[in-house]
N, C-alpha and C positions, 0 to 999 in steps of 0.2 A: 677827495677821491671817492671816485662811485664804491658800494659795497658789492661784493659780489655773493652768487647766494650762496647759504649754508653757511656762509661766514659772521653771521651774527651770535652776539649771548651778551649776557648783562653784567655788570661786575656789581660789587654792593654798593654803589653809589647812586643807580640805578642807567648809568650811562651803557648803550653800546658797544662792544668792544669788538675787535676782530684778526680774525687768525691768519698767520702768514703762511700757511700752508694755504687757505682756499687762495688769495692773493699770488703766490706761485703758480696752481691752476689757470686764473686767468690768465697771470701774464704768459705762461706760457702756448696758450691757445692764443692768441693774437696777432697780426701778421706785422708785417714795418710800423703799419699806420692801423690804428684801434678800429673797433667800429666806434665806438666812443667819440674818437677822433673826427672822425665821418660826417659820424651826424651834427656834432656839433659846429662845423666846416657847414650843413646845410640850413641850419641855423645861424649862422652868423658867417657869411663868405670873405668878410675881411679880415678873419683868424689869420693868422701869418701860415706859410704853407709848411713850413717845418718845427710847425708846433704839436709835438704829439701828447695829446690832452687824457686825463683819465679823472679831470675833476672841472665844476663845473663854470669854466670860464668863458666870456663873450669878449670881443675887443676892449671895448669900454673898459672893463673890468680889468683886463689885460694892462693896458697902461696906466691907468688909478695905481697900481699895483706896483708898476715900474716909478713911476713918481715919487711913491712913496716911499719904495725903497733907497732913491736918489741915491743908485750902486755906481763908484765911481772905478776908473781905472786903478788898475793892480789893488783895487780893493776885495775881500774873501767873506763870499757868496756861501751861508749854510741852507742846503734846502731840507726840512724835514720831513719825513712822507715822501721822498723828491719822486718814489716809481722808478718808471722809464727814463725819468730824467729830462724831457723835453721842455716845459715851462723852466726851471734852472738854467736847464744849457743855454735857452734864447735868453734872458735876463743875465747871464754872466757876459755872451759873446757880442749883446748887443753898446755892455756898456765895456766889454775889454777887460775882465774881473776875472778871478780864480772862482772856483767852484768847490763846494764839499758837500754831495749831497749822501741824506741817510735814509734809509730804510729796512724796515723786518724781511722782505722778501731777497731771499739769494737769488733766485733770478729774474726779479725788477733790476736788482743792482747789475746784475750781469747782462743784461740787455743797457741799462744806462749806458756801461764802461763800453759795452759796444758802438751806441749813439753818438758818443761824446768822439769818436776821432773823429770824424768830419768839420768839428769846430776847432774855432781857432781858442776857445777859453781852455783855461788851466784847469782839469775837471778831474777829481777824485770821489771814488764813493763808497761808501762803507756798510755792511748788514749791521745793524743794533737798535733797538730800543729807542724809542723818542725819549724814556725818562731814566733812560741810560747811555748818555751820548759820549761817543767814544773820544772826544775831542779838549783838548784841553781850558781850562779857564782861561778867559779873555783873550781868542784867538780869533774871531770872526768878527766880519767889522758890518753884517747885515743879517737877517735870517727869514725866512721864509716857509711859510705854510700852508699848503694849500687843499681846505678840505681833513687835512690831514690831523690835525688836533681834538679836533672833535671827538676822533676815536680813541687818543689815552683813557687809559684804564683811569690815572688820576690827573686830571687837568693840570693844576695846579704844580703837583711833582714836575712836570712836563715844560712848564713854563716856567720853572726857575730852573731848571736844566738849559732852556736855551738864554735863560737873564745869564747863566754863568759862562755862556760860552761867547756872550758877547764882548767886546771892547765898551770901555766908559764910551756913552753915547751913541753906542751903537743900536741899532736901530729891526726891528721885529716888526711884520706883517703878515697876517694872518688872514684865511678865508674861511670861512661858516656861515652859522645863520643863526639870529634869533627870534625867538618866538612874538610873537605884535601881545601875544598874552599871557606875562607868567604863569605858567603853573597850569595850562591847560590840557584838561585831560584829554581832550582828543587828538593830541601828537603822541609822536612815538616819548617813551621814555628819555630819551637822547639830546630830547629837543624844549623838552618843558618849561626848564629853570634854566638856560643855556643863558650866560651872563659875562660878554668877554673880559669888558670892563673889570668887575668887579674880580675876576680869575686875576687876568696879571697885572691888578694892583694890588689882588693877595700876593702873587709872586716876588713883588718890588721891584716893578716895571714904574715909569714915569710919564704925564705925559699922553696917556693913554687916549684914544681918538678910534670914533666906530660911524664907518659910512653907510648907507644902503643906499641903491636905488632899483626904479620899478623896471630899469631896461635888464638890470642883473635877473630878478623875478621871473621877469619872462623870457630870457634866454634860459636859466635853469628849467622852467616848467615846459621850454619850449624842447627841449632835450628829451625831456622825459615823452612828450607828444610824438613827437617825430619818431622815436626809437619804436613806437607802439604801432607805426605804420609799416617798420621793416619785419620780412620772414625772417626765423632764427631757428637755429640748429638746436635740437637737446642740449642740454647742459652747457651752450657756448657762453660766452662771456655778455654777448646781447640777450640770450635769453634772461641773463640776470639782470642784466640793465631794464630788461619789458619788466620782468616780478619787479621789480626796485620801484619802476616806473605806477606798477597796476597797486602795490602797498602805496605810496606818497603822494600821489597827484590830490588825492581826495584832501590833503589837509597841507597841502604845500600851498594855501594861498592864505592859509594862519602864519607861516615862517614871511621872515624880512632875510635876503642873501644879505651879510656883510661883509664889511672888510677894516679889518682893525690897526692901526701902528699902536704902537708903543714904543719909546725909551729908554735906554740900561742910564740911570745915572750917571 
């Protein structure tokens, strides 16, 4: 999920963190369809058209993603970070699956539960905490992150929250990015030592498995490009996307976009 400004600060681990108040701002300045959305639709024209995006995906990546999850009928879909709810909704409705998506912002989730009648999936979604999830052990039989982990305060906390809410063998995919060099200072803090592998197989995840490739790269950098050529209003949501865009571009060709599965035992 893109940051929005003023929403950053660091926790003591030296990770970025962010606030579901600026996240409420955005999402409530945004209209049906993001700019977000938009650009990344002008970037990549075979995004599916009721896909409303707020983190950084290309088709490719899109269905990697779907694969991975290999979400089967009357099977239950967690998404965390879910937002608006748009990547959830189309991976529940595409394979016929329940839906539970979560998030800090009260009105991402209330625009989700707005999105979510048009489909035909089973879609509920709830405000909390990534490393507080309000959902019972071994009740999901998928889960799903997009962008969105990267910003727990404690990884780790985060990823055995969803090791528990999974079914034996159920199944976690995740989107980020890690660094081509540990521990290099010219990234932001967030992004340094960023090590998915190594996070949820601290968690007691199994099985663990981390993709990249250079077409993910350049639709993320191409996001940020594009977004730099639209006019934006003070304080809109794109204006934030251009700052996001004018801080990262310079050291986004140090970062590898990945995408991770993992294994509940």
């Amino acid at each position: 999920m893109s940051t929005p400004p003023g929403a950053r600060a660091v926790d003591t681990a030296g990770h970025q963190t962010t606030s579901a108040s600026e996240f409420d701002r955005l999402f409530t300045t945004e209209g049906q369809e993001s700019a977000f959305s938009r650009i990344a639709r002008l970037v990549d024209p075979d995004l599916p058209p009721d896909l409303d995006l707020f983190s950084f995906l290309c088709t490719d990546l899109l269905h990697h993603i779907a694969r991975q999850l290999d979400l089967r009928p009357r099977q239950i879909l967690a998404d965390l970070g879910c937002g608006r709810g748009g990547p959830g909704l189309w991976f529940a409705d595409r394979a016929h699956a329940a839906l539970v998506g979560i998030d800090f912002s009260p009105v991402a989730i209330a625009q989700a539960r707005h999105r979510a009648l048009p489909f035909a999936a089973d879609a509920a979604f709830a405000v909390a905490d990534l490393a507080r999830l309000p959902l019972t052990s071994q009740c999901v039989d998928r889960a799903l992150s997009l962008d969105a982990l990267p910003y727990a305060p404690d990884r780790v906390a985060a990823a055995r929250q969803t090791l528990r809410i999974l079914k034996p063998g159920g199944r976690l995919v995740l989107t980020g990015w890690h660094p081509h060099t540990p521990g290099d200072e010219r990234l932001p803090p967030r992004h340094r030592h960023t090590d998915w592998t190594r996070v949820l197989d601290t968690a007691g995840f199994t099985d663990v498995q981390c993709v990249t490739s250079l077409a993910w790269d350049d639709a993320y950098q191409g996001i940020y490009r594009t977004a730099l050529t639209w006019d934006a209003e003070p304080d809109s949501a794109l204006a934030g996307l251009q700052g996001e865009a004018r801080r990262r571009l310079p050291t986004a060709h140090l970062l590898h976009r990945v995408a991770v599965t993992a294994v509940r035992g």
